[in-house]
C-alpha positions in Angstrom: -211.1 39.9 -214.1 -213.7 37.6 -213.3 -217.0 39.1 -211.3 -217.2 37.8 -208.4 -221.5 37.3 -208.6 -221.9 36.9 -205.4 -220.0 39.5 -203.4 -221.5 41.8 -206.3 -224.9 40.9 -205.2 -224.8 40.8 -201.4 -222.7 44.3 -202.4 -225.7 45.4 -204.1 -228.3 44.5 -201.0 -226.6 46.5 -198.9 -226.1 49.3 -201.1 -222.6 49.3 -201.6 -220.6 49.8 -204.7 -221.1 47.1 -207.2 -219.0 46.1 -210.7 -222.0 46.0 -211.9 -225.8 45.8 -211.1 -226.8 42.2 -210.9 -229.0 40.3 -213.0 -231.1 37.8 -211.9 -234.1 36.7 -210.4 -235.1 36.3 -207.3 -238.4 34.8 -207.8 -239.3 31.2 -209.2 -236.8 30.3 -212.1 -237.9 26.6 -213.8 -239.2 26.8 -217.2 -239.9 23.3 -219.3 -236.9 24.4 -221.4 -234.6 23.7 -218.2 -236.1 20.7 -217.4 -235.9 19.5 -220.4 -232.0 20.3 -220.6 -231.6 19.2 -216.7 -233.8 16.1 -217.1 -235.7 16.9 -214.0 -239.5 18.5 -213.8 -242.0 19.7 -211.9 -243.7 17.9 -209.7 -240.5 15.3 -208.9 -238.3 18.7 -208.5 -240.5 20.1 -205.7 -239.8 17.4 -203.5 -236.3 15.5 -205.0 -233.3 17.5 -203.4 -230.8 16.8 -206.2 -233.8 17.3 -209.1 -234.5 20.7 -207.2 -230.5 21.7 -207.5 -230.2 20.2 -210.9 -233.1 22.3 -211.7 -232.3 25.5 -209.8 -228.5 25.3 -210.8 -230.2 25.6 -214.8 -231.2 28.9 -214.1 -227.5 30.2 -213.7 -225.5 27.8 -215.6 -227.7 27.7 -218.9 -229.9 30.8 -218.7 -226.9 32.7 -217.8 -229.0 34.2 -214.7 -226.2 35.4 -211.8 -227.7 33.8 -209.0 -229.2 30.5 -208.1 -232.7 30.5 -206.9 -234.9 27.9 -205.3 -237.1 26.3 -204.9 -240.6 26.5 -207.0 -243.3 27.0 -204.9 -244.8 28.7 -202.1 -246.8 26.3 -200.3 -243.7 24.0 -197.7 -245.0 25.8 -194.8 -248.3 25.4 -195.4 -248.1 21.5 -195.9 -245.7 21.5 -193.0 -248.6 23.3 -190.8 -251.2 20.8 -191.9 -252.6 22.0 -195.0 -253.4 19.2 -197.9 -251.5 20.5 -200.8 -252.1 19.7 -204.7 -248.1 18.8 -206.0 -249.1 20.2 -209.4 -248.4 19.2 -212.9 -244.9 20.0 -215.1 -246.7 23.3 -215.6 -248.5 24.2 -212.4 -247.5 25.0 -209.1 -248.0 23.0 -205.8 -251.4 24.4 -204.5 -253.3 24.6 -201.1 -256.4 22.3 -200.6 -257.5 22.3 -197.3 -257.4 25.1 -194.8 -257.4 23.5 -191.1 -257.8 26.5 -188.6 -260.6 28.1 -191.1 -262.5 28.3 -187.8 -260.0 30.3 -186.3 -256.7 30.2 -184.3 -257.1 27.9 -181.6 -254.5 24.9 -181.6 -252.4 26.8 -183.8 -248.8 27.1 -182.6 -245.0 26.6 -183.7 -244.3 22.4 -184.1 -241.2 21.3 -181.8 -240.8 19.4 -185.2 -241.4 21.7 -187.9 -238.2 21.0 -189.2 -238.7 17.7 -189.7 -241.8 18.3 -191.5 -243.2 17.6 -195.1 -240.8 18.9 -197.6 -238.5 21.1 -195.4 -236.0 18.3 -194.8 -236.2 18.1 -198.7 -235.3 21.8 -198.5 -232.7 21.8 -196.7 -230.8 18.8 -198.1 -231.5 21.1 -201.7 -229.7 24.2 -200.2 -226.5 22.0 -199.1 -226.1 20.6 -202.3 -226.9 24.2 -204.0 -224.4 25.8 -201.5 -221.9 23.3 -202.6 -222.2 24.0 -205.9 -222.2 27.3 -205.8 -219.1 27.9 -204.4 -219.4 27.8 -200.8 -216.9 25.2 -199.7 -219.3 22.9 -197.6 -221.8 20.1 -198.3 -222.7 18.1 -201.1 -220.7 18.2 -204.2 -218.5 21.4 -204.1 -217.9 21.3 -207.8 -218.0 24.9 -208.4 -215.8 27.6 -206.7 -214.2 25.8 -203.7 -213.1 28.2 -201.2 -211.3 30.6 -203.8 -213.9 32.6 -204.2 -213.9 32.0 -208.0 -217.0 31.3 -210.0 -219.1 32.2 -206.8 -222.8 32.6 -207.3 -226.0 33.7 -205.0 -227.8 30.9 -203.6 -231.3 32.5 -202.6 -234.0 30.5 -201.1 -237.3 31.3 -201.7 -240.5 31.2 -199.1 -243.7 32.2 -198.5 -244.1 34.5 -195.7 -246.4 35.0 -192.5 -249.5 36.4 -194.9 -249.4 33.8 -197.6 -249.0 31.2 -194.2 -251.8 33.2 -192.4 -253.9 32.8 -195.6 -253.6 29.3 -196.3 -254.0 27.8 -193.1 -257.2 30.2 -192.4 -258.5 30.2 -196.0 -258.3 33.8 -197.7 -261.7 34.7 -197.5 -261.8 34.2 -193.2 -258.2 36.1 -193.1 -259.7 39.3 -194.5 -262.9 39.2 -192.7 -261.1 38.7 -189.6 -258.3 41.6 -190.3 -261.8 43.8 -189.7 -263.4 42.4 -187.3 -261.6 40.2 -185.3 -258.0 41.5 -184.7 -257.1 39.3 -182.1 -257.5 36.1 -184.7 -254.8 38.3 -186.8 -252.4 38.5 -184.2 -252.5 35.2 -182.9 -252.1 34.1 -186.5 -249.6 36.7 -187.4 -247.7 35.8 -184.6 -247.5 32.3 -184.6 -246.7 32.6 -188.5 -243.9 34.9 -188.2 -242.1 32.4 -185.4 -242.5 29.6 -188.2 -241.3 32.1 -190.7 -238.3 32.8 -189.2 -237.4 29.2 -187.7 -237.4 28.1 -191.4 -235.5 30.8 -192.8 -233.0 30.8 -190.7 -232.3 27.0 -191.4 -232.0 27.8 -194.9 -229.4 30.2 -193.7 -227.8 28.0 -191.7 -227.4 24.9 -194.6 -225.7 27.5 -196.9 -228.4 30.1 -198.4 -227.3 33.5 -199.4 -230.1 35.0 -199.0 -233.8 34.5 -198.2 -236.8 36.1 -200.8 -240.2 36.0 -199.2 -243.0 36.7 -201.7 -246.0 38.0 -199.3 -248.9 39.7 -199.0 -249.8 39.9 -202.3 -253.6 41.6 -200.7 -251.2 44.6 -199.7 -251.6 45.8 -203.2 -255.5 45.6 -203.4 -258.2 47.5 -201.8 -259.0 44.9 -199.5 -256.5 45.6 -196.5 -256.5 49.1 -195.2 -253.6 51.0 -194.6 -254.1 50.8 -191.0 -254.2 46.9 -191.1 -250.7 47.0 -192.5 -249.3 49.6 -190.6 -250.8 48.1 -186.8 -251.4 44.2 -188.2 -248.7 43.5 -190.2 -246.1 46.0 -190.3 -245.2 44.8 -186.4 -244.7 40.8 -187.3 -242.6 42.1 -190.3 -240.1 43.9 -188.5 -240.0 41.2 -185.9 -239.2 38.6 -188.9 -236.2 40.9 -190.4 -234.5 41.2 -186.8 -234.3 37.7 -185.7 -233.2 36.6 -189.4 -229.5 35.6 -189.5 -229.0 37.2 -193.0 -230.6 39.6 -195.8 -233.8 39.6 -196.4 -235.9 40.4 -199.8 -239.4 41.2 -200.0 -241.4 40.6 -202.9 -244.9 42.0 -203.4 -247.2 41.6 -206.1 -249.5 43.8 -208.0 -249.8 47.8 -207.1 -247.8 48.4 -204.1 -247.0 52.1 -204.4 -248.9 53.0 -202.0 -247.3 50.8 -199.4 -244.0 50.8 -200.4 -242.9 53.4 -197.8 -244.3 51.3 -194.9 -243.2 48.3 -196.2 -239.5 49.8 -196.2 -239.8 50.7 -192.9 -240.0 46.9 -191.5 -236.3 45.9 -192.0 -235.5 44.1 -195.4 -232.8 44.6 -197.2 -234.5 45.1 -200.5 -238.1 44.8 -201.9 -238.8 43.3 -205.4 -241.6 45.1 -207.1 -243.7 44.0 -210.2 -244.3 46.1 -213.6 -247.1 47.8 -212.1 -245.0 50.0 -210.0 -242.1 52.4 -211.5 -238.7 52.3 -211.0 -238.3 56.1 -210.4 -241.5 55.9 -208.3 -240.9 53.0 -205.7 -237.1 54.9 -205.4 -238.6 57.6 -204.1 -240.8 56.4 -202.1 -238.1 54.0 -200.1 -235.5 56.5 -200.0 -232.1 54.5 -198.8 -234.2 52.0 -196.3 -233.9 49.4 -199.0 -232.9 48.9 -202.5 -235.3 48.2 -205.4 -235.4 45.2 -207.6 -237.4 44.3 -210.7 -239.3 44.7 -212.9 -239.5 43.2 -216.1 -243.0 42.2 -217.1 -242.5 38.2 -216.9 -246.2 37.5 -218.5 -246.5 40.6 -221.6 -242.4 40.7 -221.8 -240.2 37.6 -221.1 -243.4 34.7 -221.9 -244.6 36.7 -224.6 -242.0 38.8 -226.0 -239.2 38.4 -228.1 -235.0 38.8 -226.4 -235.5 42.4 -228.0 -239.3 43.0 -226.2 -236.4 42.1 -223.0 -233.5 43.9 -223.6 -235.7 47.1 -224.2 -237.7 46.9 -221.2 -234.8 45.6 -218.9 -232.4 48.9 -220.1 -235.0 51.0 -218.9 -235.1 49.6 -215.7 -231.6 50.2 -215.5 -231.9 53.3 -216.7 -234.5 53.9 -214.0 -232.3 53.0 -211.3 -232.8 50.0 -210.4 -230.8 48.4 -207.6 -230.5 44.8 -209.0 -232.3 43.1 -212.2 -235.1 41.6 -212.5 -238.1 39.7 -213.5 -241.6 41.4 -211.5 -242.9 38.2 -210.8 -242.1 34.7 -211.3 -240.6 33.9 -214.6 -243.4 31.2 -216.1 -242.5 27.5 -217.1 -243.0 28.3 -221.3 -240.8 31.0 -221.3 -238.5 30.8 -223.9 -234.7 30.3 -222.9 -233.3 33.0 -225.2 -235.7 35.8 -223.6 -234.4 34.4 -219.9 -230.3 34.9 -221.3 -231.7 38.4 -222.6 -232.0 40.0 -219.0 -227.8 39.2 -218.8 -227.7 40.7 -222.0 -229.6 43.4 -222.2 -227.4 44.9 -218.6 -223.9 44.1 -220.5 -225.3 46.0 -223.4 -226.6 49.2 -221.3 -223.5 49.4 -219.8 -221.4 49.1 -223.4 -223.7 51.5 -224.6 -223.1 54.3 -222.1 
């Protein structure tokens, strides 16, 4: 009987019984190897809604990954906000140039038209046509599952979150100097972030995503913001984001998080996506049944690098770990090979053969 991927997945987020535990990734998917086969690349597919779904639609239907994710980049709310952004090459992201409240947090405050800003209407065209093709029954092109439920596949949208917004708009450096000494900059910031955060997510939800993954805060894992600026400056907004959000919610942090993760699972999402620095067995115990744990194949020393073995190996341990749903730890980089990406799927048929 055919697996229905994503009741299995949305199963798995809210820590149900599954058939069996996903595979996937929630973080960037487009490699040069599915561009090539899709006829699409970065930059055009940042910006171009059918190149985006073409793109993001690879990731499932060639690299065998069970879910669709989209879309490549982490800087639509910053452009949206003001920031000059830098669309990248076929092999580097779109980056931030300019940071236009570096001064501090006067003028800032939620657009009446922020959905009808830089690339978000690009965004949300993408996530109709994804939805339709991913089985939902609505939109663009329902080629996929109609409403039978058949052939059914996770559509999760990707975006950064009120930190990596915070950050860019105020420039890194002033964002940390002001988490110490200016606290009210933070949570004027924080605040007016958050409220964009969650207007944008919740369109995605609304134009067919299954889910939304918000990469974030990647300073919570250095030694730069104290644990009482996470717990009184951050930890606040984050809950605020996960109860006005029409649908689940994934966190994704970067680097050493262990010693946040407890905090962190204490804000609302539905599951936090760790990388390879953090164990399995160790992040598990630390968030308890607040959340559920994905990851955390190494996507630079394993899946770039590494052969479909180096994958299988490391991915079977996660398993065997515990983890909730499979993984890359980070975002899966544009030269890695395609037979290492169809390994993750592999490699969780073959653990579960092989018990």
């Amino acid at each position: 009987m055919e697996m229905n991927l994503r009741k299995n997945f949305l199963n798995a987020l809210q820590g149900k019984p599954v058939d069996r535990v996903p595979a996937l990734s929630v973080t960037q998917t487009g490699t040069w190897k599915l561009m090539e086969m899709t006829d699409t690349s970065w930059p055009e597919a940042h910006s171009d809604p059918e190149k985006m779904a073409a793109l993001a639609l690879a990731g499932h239907e060639i690299a065998g990954l069970e879910a669709v994710r989209y879309p490549y980049c982490l800087t639509v709310l910053a452009e949206a906000l003001g920031c000059e952004v830098r669309m990248g090459t076929k092999s580097i992201q779109p980056s931030v140039l300019s940071h236009p409240f570096s001064k501090g947090p006067e003028g800032l405050k939620v657009p009446e038209d922020l959905l009808e800003r830089g690339r978000i209407p690009a965004l949300l065209e993408a996530t109709e046509i994804l939805a339709a093709r991913t089985g939902k029954g609505k939109g663009k092109g329902n080629e996929i599952g109609k409403e039978t439920g058949k052939g059914e596949v996770p559509l999760i949208a990707g975006m950064e979150g009120p930190l990596a917004v915070f950050s860019h708009l105020a420039e890194i450096k002033s964002s940390l100097i002001w988490m110490i000494k200016k606290p009210d900059y933070v949570a004027r910031f924080m605040e007016t972030c958050t409220e964009v955060c969650t207007e944008y997510a919740n369109a995605l939800l609304d134009h067919g995503a299954d889910a939304i993954c918000m990469p974030d805060g990647g300073i919570v894992a250095t030694r730069m913001m104290p644990p009482s600026i996470l717990e009184d400056s951050v930890k606040p907004f984050y809950k605020e984001f996960c109860k006005k959000l029409n649908g689940p919610k994934i966190l994704h942090i970067c680097g050493d998080v262990g010693g946040s993760l407890k905090t962190l699972s204490e804000c609302g999402f539905d599951a936090i996506s760790i990388e390879e620095k953090v164990s399995i067995k160790a992040a598990k115990a630390a968030i308890g049944d607040r959340a559920r744990v994905i990851g955390n194949i190494a996507p630079s020393s394993t899946l770039l690098f590494g052969t479909p073995e180096h994958v299988k190996a490391e991915a079977k341990q996660c398993l065997s770990d515990g983890v909730d749903i499979l993984a890359p730890g980070c975002g899966i980089a544009p030269m890695t090979p395609l037979a290492n990406m169809r390994a993750i799927v592999e490699a969780r048929d073959e653990w579960y053969e092989e018990r």
